[in-house]
VEXLUM-271604 format. One record per residue (C-alpha): residue in three letters; x, y, z. Coordinates in nm, 3 decimals. Example, Ala and Ser with C-alpha at 12.3 -4.5 7.8 and 13.67 -1.06 7.14 Angstrom:
VEXLUM-271604
+-----+---------+---------+---------+
! res !      c1 !      c2 !      c3 !
+-----+---------+---------+---------+
! ALA !   1.230 !  -0.450 !   0.780 !
! SER !   1.367 !  -0.106 !   0.714 !
+-----+---------+---------+---------+
end
This chain:
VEXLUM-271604
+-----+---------+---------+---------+
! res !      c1 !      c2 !      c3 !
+-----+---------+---------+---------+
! UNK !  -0.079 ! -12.590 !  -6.657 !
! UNK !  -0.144 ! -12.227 !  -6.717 !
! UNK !  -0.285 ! -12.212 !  -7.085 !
! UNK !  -0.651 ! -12.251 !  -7.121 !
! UNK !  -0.548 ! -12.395 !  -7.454 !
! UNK !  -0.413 ! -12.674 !  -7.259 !
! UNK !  -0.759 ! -12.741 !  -7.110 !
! UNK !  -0.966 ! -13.073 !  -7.232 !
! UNK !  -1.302 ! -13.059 !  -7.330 !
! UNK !  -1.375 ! -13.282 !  -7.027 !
! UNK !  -1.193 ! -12.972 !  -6.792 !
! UNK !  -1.400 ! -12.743 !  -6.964 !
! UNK !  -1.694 ! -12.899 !  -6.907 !
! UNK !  -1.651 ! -12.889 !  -6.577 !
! UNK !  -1.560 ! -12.555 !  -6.490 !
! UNK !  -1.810 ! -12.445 !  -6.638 !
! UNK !  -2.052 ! -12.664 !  -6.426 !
! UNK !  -1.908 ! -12.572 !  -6.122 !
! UNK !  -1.888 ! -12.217 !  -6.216 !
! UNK !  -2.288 ! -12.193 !  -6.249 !
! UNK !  -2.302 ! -12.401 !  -5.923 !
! UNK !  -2.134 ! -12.080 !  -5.747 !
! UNK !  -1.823 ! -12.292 !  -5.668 !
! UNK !  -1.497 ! -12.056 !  -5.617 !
! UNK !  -1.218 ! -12.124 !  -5.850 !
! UNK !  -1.005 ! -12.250 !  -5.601 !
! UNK !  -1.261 ! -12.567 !  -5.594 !
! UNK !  -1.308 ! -12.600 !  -5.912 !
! UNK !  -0.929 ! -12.617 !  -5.989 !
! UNK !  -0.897 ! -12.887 !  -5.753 !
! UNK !  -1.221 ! -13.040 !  -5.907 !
! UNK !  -1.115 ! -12.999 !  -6.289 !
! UNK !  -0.732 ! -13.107 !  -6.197 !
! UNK !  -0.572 ! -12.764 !  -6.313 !
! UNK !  -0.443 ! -12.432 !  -6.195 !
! UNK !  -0.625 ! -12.207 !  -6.041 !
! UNK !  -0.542 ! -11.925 !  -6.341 !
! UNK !  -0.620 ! -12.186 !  -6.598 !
! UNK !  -0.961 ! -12.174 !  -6.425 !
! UNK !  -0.952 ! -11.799 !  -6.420 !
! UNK !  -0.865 ! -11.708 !  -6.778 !
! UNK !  -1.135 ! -12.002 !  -6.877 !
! UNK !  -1.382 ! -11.803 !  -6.695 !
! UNK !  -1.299 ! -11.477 !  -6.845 !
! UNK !  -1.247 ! -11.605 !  -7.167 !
! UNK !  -1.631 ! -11.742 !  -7.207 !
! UNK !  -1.775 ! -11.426 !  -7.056 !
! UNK !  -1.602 ! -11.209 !  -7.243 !
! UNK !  -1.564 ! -11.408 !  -7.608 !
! UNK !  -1.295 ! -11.442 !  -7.789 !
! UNK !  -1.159 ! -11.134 !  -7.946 !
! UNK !  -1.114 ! -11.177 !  -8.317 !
! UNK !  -0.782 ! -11.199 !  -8.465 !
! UNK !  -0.664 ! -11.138 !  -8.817 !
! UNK !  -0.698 ! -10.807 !  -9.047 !
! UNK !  -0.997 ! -10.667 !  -9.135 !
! UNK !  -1.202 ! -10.752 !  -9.424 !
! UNK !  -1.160 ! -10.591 !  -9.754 !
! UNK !  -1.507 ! -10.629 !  -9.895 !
! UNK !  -1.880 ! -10.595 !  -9.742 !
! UNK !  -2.160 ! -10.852 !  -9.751 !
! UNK !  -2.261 ! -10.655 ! -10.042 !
! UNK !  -1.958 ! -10.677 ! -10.253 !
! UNK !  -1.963 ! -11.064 ! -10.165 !
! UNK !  -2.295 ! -11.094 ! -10.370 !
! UNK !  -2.192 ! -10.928 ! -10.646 !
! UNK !  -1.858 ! -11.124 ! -10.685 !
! UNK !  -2.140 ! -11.418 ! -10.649 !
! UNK !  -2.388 ! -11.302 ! -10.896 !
! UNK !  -2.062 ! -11.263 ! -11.131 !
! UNK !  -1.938 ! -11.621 ! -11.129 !
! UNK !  -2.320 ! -11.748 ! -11.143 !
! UNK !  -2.428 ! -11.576 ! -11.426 !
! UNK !  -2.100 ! -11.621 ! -11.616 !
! UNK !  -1.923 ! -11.934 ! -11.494 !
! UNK !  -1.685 ! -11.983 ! -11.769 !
! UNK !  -1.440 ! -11.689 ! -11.725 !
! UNK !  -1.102 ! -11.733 ! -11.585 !
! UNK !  -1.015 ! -11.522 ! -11.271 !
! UNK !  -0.877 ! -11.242 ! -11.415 !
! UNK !  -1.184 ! -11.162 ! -11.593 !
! UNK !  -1.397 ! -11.209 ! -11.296 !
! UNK !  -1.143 ! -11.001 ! -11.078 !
! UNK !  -1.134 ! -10.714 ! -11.344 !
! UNK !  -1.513 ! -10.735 ! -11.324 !
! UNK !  -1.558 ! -10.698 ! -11.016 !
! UNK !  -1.341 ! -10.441 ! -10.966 !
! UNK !  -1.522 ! -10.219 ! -11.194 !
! UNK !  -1.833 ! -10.243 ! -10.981 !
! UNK !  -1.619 ! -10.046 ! -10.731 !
! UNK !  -1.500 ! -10.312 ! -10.528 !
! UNK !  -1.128 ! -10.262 ! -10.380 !
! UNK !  -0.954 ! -10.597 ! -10.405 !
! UNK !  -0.635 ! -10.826 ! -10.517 !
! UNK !  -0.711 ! -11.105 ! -10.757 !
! UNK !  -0.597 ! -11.338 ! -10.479 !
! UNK !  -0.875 ! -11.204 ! -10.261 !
! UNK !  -1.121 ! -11.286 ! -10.508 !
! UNK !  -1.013 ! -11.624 ! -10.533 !
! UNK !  -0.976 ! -11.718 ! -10.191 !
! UNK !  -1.350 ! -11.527 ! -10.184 !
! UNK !  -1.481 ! -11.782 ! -10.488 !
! UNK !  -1.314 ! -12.045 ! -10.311 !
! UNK !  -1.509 ! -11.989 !  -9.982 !
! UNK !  -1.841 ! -11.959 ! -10.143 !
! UNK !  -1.804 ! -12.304 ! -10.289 !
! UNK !  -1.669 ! -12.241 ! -10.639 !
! UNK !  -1.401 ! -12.432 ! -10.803 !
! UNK !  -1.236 ! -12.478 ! -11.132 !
! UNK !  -1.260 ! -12.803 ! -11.324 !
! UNK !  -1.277 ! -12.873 ! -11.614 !
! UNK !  -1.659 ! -12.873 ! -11.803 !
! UNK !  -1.833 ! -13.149 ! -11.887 !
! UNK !  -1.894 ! -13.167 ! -12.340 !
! UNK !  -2.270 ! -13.251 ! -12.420 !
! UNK !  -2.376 ! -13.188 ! -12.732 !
! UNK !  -2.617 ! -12.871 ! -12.847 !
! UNK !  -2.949 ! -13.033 ! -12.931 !
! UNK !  -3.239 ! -12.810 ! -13.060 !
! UNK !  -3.600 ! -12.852 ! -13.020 !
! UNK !  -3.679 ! -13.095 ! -13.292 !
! UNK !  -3.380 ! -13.306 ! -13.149 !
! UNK !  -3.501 ! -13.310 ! -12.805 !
! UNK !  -3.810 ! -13.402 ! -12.896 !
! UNK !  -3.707 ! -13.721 ! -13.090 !
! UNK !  -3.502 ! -13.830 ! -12.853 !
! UNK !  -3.732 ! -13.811 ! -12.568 !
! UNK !  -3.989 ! -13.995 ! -12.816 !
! UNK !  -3.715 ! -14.239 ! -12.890 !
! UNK !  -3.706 ! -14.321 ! -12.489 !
! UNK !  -4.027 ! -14.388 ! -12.409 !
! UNK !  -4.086 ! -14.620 ! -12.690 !
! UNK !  -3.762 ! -14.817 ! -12.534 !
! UNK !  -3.871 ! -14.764 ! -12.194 !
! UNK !  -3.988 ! -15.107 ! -12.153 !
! UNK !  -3.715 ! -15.316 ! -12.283 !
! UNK !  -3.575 ! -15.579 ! -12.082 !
! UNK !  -3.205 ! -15.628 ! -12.005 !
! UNK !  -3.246 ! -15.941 ! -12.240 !
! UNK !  -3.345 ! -15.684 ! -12.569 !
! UNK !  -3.072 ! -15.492 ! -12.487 !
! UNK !  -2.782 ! -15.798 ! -12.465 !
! UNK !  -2.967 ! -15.865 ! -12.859 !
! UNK !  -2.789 ! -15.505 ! -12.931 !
! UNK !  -2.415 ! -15.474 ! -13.064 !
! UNK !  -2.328 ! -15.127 ! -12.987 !
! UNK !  -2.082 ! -14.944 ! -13.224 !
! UNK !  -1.889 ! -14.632 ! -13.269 !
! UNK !  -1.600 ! -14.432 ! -13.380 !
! UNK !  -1.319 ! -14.275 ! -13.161 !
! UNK !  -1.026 ! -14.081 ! -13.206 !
! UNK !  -0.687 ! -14.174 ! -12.995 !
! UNK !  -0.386 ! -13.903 ! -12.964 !
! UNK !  -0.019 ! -13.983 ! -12.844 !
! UNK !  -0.044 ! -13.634 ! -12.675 !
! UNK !  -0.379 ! -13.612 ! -12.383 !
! UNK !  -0.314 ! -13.317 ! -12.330 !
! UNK !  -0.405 ! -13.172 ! -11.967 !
! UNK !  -0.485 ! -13.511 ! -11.861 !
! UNK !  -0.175 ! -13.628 ! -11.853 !
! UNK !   0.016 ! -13.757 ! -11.537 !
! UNK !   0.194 ! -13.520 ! -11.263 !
! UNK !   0.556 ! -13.604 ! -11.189 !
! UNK !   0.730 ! -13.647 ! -10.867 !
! UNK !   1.067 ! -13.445 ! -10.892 !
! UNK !   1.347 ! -13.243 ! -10.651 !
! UNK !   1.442 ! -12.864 ! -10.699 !
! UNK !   1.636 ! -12.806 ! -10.951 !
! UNK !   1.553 ! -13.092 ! -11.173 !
! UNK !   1.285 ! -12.933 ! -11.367 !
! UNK !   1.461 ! -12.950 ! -11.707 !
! UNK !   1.598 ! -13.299 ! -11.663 !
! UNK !   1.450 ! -13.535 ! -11.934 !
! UNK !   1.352 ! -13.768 ! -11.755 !
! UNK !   1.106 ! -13.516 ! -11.538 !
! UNK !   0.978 ! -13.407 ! -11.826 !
! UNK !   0.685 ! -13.482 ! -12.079 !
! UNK !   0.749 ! -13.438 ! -12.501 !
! UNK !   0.454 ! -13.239 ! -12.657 !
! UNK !   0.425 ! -13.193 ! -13.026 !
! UNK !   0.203 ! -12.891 ! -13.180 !
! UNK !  -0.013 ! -13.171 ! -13.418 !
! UNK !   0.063 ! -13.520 ! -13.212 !
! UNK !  -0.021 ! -13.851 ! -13.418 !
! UNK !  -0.371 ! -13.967 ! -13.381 !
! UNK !  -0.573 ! -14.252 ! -13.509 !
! UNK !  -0.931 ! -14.315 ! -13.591 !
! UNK !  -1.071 ! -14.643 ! -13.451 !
! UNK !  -1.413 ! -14.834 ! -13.489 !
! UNK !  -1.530 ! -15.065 ! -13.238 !
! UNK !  -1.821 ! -15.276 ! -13.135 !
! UNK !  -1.943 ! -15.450 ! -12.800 !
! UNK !  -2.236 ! -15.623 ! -12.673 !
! UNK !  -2.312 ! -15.755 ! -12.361 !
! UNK !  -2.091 ! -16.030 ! -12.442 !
! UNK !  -1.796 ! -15.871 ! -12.445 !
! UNK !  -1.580 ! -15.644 ! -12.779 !
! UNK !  -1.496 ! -15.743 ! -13.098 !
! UNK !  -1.173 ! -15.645 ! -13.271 !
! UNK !  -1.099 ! -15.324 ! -13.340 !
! UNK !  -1.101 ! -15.119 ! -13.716 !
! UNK !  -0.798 ! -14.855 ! -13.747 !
! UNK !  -0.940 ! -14.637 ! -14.011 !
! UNK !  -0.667 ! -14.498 ! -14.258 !
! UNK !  -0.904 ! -14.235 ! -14.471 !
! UNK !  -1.194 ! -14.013 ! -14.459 !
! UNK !  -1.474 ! -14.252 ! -14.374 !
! UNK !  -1.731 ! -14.213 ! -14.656 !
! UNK !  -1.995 ! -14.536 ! -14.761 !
! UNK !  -1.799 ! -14.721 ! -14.926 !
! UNK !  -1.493 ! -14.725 ! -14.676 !
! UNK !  -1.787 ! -14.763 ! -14.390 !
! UNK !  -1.934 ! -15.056 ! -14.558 !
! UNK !  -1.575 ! -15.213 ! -14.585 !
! UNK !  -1.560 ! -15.211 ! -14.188 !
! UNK !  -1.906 ! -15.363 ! -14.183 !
! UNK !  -1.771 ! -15.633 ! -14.395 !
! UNK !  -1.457 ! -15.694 ! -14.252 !
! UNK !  -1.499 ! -15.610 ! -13.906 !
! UNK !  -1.898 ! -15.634 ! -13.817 !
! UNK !  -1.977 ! -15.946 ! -13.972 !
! UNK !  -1.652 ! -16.104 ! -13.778 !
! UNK !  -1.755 ! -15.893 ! -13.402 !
! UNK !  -2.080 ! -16.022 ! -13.487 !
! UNK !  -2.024 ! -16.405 ! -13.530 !
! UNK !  -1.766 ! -16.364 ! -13.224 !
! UNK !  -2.023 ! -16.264 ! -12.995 !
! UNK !  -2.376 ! -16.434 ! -13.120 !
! UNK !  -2.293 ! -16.686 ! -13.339 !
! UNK !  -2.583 ! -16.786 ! -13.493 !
! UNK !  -2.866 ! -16.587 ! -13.241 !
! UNK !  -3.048 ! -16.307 ! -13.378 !
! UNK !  -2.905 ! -15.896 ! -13.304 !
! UNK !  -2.961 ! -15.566 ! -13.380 !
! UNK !  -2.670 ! -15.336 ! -13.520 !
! UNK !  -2.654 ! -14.993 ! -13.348 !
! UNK !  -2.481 ! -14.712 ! -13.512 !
! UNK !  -2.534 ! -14.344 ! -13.515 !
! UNK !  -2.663 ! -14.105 ! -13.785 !
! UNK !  -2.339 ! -14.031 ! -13.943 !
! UNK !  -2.311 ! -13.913 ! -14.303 !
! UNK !  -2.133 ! -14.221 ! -14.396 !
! UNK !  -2.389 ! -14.467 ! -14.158 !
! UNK !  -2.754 ! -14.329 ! -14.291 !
! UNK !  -2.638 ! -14.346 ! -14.670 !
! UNK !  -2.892 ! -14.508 ! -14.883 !
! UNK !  -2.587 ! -14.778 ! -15.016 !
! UNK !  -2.538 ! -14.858 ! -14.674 !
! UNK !  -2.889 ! -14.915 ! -14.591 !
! UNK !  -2.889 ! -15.165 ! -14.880 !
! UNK !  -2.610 ! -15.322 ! -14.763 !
! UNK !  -2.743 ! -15.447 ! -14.390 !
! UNK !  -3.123 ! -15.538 ! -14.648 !
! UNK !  -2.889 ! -15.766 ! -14.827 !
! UNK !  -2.695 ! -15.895 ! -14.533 !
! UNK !  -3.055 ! -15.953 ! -14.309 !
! UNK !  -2.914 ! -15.700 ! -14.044 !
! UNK !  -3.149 ! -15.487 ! -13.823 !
! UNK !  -3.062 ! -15.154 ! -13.743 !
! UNK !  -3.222 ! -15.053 ! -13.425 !
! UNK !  -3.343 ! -14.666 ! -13.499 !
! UNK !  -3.100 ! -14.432 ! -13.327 !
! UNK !  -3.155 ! -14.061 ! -13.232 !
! UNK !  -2.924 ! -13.721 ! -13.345 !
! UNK !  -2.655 ! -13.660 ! -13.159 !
! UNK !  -2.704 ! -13.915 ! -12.822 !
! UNK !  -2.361 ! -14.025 ! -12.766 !
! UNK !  -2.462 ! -14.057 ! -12.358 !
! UNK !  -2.709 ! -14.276 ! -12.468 !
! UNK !  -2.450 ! -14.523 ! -12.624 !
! UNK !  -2.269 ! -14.757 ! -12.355 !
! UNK !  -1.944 ! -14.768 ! -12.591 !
! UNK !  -1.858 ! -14.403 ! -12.519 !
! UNK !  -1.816 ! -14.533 ! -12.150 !
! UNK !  -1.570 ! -14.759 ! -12.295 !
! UNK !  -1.374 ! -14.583 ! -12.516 !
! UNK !  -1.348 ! -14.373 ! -12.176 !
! UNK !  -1.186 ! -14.659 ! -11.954 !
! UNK !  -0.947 ! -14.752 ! -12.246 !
! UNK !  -0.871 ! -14.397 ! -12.285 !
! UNK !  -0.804 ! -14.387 ! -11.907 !
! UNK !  -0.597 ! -14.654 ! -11.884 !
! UNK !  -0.355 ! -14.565 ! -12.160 !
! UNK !  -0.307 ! -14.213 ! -11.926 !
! UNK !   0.051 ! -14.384 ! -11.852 !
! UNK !   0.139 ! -14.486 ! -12.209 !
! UNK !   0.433 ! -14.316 ! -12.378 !
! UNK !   0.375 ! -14.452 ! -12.735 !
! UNK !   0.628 ! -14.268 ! -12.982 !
! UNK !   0.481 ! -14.310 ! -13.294 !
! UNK !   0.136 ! -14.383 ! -13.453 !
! UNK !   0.204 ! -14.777 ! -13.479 !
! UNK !   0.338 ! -14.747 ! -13.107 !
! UNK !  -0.019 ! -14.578 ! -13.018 !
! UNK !  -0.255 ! -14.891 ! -13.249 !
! UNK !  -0.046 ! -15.144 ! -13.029 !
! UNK !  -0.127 ! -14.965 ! -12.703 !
! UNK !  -0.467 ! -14.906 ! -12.810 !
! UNK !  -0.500 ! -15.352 ! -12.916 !
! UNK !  -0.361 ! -15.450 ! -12.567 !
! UNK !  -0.571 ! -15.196 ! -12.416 !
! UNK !  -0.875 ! -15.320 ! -12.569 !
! UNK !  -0.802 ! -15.674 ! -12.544 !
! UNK !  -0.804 ! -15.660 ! -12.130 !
! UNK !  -1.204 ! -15.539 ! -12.160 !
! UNK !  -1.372 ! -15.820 ! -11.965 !
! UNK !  -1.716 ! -15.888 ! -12.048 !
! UNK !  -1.841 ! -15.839 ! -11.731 !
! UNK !  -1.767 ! -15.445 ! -11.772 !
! UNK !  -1.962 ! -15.455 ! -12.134 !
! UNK !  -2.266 ! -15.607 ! -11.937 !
! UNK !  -2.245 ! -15.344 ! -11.673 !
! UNK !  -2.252 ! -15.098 ! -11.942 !
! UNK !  -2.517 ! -15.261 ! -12.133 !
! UNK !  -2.749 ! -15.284 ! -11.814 !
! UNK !  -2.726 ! -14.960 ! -11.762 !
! UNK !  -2.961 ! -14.840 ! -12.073 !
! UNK !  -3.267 ! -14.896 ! -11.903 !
! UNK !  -3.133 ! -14.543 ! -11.660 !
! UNK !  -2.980 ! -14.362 ! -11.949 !
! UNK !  -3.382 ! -14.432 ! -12.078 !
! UNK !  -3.488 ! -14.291 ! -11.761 !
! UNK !  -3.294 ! -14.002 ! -11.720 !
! UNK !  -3.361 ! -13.847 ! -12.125 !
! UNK !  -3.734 ! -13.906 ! -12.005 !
! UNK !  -3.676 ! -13.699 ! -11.687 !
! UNK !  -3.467 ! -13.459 ! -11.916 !
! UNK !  -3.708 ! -13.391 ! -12.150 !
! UNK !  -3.498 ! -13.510 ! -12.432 !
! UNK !  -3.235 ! -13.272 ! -12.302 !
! UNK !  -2.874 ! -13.438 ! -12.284 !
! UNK !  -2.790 ! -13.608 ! -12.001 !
! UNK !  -2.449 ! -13.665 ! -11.790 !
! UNK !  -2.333 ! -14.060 ! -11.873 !
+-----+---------+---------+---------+
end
């Protein structure tokens, strides 16, 4: 045993006790079960440090806050404009460098998380909005039927799975993943309430009032004698064009509906986003071909939401409450 990299801790430990004890190396070799040079080169090792390996450093302390100050003040440029940057300031280094650099500070690229740009009125209503619901029980908010539009592509674009594949197999069909420049999409309307979804509404035109109200005919009325019967709720919907018309106020008068009073632009205050989310997430392996192909996927999807995971979502409005309080108004991460 002649490497001190061959040392344990444990024979470390100890010849460095017996070393401050005065003991000669001969003991302590016999003591710590290793050579005598092991004990040596131990010895000189810790009282003369390490010497550093590796090449020098390209950039200063200095230059190191700068590249820092660069990302934080602008984090959503790519590398090469953060590199080109930085260069300009008179710093002398490869774009790899100042990668690896970002890298080591704690930096890393995903992708950004979409909340909506509210202005001051907006923030204001919404945080008024939340306190006058801060007191609602978990029982008001199972009275609720939440409901929404979303849009589903064939194509998910960066999203999409990674595939396991050898060399050389890179254009073989079945390694690879079609893309189309305008892939087939469909507009869906949905509902849930603590009870669990109601069926889905594949929209096939613009939706204005009258194609809106259709849904609430068709659709609502069904999702809403699915999942209450004959109890009391409270329709939820946002303040699209085709929701806050004055026809479609008249409608839910005629029909006895209450509409519980939404605020602008709150989609992380609606539990339904969440689950257009999972059902989006669990499609990520779906290789519809067509648009019919993508409503099926989308049905069978749907149809395996339990109610258990709407009540989750639906208990969770008394912290969405919280946190737009705590924000200000200001749009929160749900």
């Amino acid at each position: 045993m002649g490497k001190t990299s061959d040392l344990t801790a444990v024979q470390k430990t100890i010849i460095d006790t017996l070393h401050k004890e005065g003991k000669t190396q001969k003991v302590i070799a016999k003591e710590a079960g290793c050579s005598q040079s092991s004990v040596s080169k131990h010895i000189n090792r810790q009282a003369k440090g390490r010497k550093k390996c590796g090449r020098k450093k390209c950039t200063s302390s200095r230059d190191n806050r700068t590249l820092q100050k660069i990302v934080t003040t602008n984090p959503l440029k790519n590398v090469g404009e953060i590199h080109k940057e930085w260069t300009a300031a008179g710093v002398s280094a490869s774009r790899t460098t100042t990668r690896r650099l970002m890298k080591d500070m704690g930096f890393r690229c995903r992708i950004p998380c979409v909340k909506p740009l509210l202005n001051k009125k907006q923030r204001k209503k919404r945080l008024a909005w939340a306190k006058d619901k801060k007191d609602w029980t978990d029982a008001e908010w199972s009275k609720v039927m939440f409901s929404d539009e979303s849009k589903f592509c064939i194509s998910f674009g960066n999203q999409g799975p990674r595939v396991w594949r050898k060399s050389g197999e890179a254009q073989n069909p079945r390694c690879m993943r079609s893309s189309v420049k305008f892939p087939p999409s469909v507009m869906v309307w949905g509902a849930m309430s603590s009870a669990g979804v109601g069926p889905l509404c594949f929209l096939r035109s613009r939706v204005n009032a009258a194609v809106y109200q259709e849904v609430l005919e068709h659709f609502m009325l069904p999702a809403a004698d699915q999942l209450y019967g004959d109890a009391d709720f409270t329709f939820q919907q946002d303040l699209a064009p085709a929701h806050s018309a004055k026809t479609t106020s008249t409608w839910f008068k005629d029909h006895g509906i209450p509409v519980l009073d939404w605020p602008a632009n709150s989609p992380d205050l609606n539990p339904i986003e969440n689950l257009w989310g999972i059902v989006k997430r669990r499609m990520q392996y779906a290789r519809p071909n067509n648009a019919e192909e993508l409503k099926t996927t989308i049905r069978a999807t749907w149809a395996l939401i339990t109610p258990e995971q709407c009540h989750r979502l639906i208990e969770s409005m008394p912290r969405r409450i919280t946190a737009v309080i705590e924000a200000k108004g200001a749009p929160t991460k749900y």
